[in-house]
C-alpha positions as CSV (number, residue, x, y, z in Angstrom):
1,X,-158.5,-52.4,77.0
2,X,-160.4,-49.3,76.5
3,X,-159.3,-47.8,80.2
4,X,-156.2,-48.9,80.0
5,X,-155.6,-47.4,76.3
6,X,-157.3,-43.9,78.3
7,X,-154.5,-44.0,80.9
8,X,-151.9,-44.6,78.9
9,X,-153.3,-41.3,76.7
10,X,-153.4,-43.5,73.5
11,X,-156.9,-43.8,72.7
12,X,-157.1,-42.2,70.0
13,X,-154.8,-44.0,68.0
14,X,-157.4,-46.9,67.8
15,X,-160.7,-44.5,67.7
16,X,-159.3,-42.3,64.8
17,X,-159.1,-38.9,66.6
18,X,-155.2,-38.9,66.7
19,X,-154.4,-38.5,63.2
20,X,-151.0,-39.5,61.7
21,X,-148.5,-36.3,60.8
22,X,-148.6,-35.3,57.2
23,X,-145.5,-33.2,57.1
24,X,-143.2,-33.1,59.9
25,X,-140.9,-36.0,59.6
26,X,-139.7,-36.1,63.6
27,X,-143.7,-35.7,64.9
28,X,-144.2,-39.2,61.9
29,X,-141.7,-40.8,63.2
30,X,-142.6,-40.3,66.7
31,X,-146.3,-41.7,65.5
32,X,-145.5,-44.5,64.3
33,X,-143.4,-45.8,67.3
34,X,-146.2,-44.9,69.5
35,X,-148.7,-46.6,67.0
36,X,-146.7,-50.3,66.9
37,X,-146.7,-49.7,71.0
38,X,-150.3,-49.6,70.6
39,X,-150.7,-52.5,68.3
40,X,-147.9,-54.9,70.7
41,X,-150.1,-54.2,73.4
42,X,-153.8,-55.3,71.5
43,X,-151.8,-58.3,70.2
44,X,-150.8,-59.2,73.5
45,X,-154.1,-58.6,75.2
46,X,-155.7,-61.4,72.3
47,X,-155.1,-65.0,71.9
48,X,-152.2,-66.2,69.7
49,X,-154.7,-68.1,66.8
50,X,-156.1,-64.7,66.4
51,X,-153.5,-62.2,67.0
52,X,-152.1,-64.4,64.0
53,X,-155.3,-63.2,61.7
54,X,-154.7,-59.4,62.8
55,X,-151.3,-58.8,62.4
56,X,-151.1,-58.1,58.4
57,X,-152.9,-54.9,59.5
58,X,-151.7,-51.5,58.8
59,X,-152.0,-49.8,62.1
60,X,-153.2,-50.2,65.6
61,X,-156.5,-49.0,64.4
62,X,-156.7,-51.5,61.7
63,X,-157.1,-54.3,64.7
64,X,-159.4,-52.3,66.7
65,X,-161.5,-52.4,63.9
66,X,-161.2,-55.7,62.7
67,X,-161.6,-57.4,66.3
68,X,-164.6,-55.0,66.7
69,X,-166.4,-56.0,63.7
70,X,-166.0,-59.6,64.3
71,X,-166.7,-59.5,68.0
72,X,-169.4,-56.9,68.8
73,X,-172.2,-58.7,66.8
74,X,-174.8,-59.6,69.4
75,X,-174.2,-63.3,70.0
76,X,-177.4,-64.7,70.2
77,X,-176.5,-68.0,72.4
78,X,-174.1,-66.0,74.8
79,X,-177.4,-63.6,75.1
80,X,-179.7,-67.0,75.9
81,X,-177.4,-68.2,78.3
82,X,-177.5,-64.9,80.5
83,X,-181.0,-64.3,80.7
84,X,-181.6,-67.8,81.5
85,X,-178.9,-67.6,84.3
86,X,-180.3,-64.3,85.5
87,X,-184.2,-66.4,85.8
88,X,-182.3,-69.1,87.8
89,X,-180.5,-66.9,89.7
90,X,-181.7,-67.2,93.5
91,X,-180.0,-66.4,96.6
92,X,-180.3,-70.5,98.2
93,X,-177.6,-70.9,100.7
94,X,-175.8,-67.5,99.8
95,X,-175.5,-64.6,101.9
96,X,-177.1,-61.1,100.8
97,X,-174.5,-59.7,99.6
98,X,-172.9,-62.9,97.3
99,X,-176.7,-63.1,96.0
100,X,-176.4,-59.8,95.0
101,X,-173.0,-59.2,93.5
102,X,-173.8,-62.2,91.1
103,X,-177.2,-61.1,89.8
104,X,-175.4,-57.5,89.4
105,X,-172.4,-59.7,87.1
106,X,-174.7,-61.0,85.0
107,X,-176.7,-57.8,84.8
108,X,-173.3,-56.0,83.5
109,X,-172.4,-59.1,81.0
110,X,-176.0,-58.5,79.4
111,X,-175.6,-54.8,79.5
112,X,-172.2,-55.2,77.6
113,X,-173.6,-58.2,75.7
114,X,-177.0,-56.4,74.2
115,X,-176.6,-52.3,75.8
116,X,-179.3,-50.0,75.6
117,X,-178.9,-47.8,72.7
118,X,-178.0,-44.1,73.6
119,X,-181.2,-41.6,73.0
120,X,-182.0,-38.4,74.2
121,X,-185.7,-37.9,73.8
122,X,-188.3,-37.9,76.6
123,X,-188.7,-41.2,77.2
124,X,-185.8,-42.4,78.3
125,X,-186.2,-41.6,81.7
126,X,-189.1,-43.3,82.0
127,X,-187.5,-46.6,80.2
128,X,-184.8,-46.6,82.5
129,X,-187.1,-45.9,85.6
130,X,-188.7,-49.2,84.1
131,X,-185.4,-51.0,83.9
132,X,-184.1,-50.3,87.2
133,X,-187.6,-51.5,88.7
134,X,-187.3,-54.8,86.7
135,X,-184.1,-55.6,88.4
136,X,-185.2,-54.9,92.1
137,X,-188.0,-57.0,91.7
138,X,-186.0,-60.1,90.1
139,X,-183.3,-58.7,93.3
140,X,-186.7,-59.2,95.3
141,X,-188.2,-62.0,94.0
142,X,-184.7,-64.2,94.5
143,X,-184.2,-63.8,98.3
144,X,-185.1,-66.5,101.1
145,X,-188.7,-66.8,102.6
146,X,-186.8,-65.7,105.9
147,X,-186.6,-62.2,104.1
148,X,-190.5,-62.1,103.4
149,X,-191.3,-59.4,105.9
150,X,-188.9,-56.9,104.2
151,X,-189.7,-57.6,100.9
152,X,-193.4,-56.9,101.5
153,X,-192.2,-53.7,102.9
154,X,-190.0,-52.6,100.2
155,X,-192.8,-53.6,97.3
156,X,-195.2,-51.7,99.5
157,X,-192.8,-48.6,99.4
158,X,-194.1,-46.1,96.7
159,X,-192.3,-45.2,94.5
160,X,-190.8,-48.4,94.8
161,X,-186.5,-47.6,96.0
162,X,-184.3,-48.1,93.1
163,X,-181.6,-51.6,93.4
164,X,-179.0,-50.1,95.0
165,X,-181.6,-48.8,98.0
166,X,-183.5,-51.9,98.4
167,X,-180.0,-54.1,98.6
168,X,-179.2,-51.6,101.6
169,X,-182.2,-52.6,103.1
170,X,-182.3,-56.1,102.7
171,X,-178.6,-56.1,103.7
172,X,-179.4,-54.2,107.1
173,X,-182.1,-56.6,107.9
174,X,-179.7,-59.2,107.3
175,X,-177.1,-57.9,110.0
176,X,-180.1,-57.1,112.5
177,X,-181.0,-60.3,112.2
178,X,-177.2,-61.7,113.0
179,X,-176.8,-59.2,115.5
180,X,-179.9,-60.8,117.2
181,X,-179.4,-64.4,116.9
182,X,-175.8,-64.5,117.0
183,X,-175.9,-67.0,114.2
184,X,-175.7,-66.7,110.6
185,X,-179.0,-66.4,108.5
186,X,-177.7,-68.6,106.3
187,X,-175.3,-71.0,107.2
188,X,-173.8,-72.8,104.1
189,X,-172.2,-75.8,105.9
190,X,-175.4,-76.8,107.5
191,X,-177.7,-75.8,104.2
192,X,-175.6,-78.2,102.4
193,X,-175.6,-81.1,105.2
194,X,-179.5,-80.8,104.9
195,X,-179.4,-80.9,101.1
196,X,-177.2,-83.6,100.8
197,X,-179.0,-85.8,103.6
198,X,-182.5,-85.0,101.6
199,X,-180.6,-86.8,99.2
200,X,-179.5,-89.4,100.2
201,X,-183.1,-90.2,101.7
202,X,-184.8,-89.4,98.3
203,X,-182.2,-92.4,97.2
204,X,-182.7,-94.8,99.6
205,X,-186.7,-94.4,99.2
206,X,-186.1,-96.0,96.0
207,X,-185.6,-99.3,97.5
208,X,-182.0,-99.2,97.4
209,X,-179.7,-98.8,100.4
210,X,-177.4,-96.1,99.8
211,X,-176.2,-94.6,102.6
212,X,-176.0,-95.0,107.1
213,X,-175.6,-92.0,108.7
214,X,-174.0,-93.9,111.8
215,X,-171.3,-95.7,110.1
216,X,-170.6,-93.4,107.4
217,X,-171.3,-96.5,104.9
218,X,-172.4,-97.0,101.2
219,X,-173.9,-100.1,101.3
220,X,-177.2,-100.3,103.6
221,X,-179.3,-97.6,105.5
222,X,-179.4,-96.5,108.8
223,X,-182.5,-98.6,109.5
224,X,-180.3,-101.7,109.1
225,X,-177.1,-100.6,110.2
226,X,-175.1,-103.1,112.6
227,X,-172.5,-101.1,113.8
228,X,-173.7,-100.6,116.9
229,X,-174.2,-104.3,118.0
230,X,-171.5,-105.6,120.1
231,X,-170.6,-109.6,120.6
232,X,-170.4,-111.0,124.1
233,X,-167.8,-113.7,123.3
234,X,-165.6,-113.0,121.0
235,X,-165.7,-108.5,121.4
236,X,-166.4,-108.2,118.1
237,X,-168.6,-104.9,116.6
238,X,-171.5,-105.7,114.1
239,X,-173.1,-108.7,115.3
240,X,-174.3,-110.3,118.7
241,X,-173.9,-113.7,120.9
242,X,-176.8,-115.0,119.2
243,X,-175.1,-114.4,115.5
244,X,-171.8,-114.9,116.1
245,X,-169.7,-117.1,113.8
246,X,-166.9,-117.6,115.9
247,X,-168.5,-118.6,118.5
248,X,-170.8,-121.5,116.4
249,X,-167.7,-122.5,114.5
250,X,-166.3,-123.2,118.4
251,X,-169.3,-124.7,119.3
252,X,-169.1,-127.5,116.3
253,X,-166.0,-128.3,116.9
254,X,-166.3,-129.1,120.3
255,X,-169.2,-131.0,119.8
256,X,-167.1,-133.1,116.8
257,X,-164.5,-133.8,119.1
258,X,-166.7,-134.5,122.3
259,X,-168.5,-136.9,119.9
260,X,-165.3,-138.6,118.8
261,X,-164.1,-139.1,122.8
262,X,-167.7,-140.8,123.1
263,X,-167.5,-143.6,120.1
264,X,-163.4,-144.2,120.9
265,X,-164.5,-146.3,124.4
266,X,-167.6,-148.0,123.1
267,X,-165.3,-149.5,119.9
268,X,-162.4,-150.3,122.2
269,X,-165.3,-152.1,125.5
270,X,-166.7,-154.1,122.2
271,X,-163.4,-155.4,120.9
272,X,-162.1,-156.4,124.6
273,X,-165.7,-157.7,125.8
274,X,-167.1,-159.5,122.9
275,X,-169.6,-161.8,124.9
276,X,-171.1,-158.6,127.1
277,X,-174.7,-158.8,127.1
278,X,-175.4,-155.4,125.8
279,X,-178.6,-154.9,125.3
């Protein structure tokens, strides 16, 4: 809101420097519509549940200060969260450059979060030299094994290269590297193919049969998978001659009804011979 207030050449109706006319009725007038311009265009920029606590105030200067003295206190939690995300932050399956552009987004949010207070004495050179070292080596310290070879060089650069210089160099390895291979250092598809097959191993180690990577299913492991088998008789997948159900259920029957053909003639030789000596 800042730059945009800068452009428009209205700044300083919210920082105070562009005073309201005291005598001249036409330059008053001609205030006070470009001060309720101001203020539409903070109330718009701010939610509706608190554009609805604001608007009671006099001028657009009145919000500026109200929303600044109720949002630029350091919130501690929002603070917490950053630095833990900026610990956490490696570059995994990420190229160079996305690795980078998120640490440097958090880096900003803390810097606007919790900023370094202006000074002008002698050592602020030197605490921003220390600064701008902590970053490149958390930059460093975040990249791949693959990029172990630069990194040993850049930490054994001295004076160490500020962020900006050491991102250049790990970036140029990076596209040496591609230009080399012809393949991507780090391929996301197949990074996350390995991950989520590690997974599912680390599952089915448990003694539980999660997933087959030949038939795609949930409910065994590959080790037992049956997709591949392939009956003789009936042409049916998952099972062989030797198990198949069809082919007993065949086999049953015919020996019911072969048994039945068998006892028919003996009852009917028995009831027309009674007096055959069968012995």
């Amino acid at each position: 809101m800042s730059m945009a207030l800068t452009i428009k050449n209205k700044k300083g109706f919210v920082d105070g420097t562009l005073k309201r006319p005291t005598y001249n009725p036409d330059e008053q007038q001609q205030w006070d519509r470009c001060d309720i311009l101001v203020k539409t265009w903070l109330l718009g920029a701010i939610s509706k549940d608190i554009s609805g606590s604001v608007i009671p105030c006099k001028d657009a200067r009145g919000i500026w200060l109200e929303l600044k003295e109720r949002f630029s206190q350091t919130n501690t939690v929002l603070l917490f969260y950053l630095e833990n995300a900026i610990h956490d932050c490696e570059q995994s399956t990420n190229s160079v450059t996305s690795f980078f552009t998120k640490l440097k987004s958090l880096w900003d949010e803390k810097d606007a979060l919790c900023a370094f207070p202006p000074c002008n004495c002698e050592a602020v050179t030197a605490i921003k030299v220390f600064m701008e070292t902590q970053k490149t080596m958390k930059f460093l310290m975040g990249l791949n094994e693959s990029y172990a070879q630069t990194r040993s060089n850049i930490i054994g650069m001295d004076p160490l290269p500020n962020l900006n210089k050491a991102y250049a160099m790990v970036l140029r390895h990076e596209k040496q590297a591609e230009a080399f291979t012809g393949k991507s250092m780090t391929p996301p598809e197949a990074s996350a193919f390995v991950v989520k097959k590690m997974t599912r191993d680390f599952n089915s180690t448990e003694g539980e049969a999660k997933f087959c990577e030949k038939c795609n299913m949930n409910n065994h492991n590959t080790k037992n998978c049956r997709a591949h088998l392939k009956c003789t008789y009936c042409n049916g997948k998952g099972h062989t001659y030797d198990y198949c159900q069809r082919r007993k259920n065949a086999t049953a029957s015919g020996q019911t009804r072969s048994k039945a053909n068998h006892v028919a003639p003996q009852n009917n030789s028995k009831e027309a011979l009674p007096d055959f000596p069968f012995s």
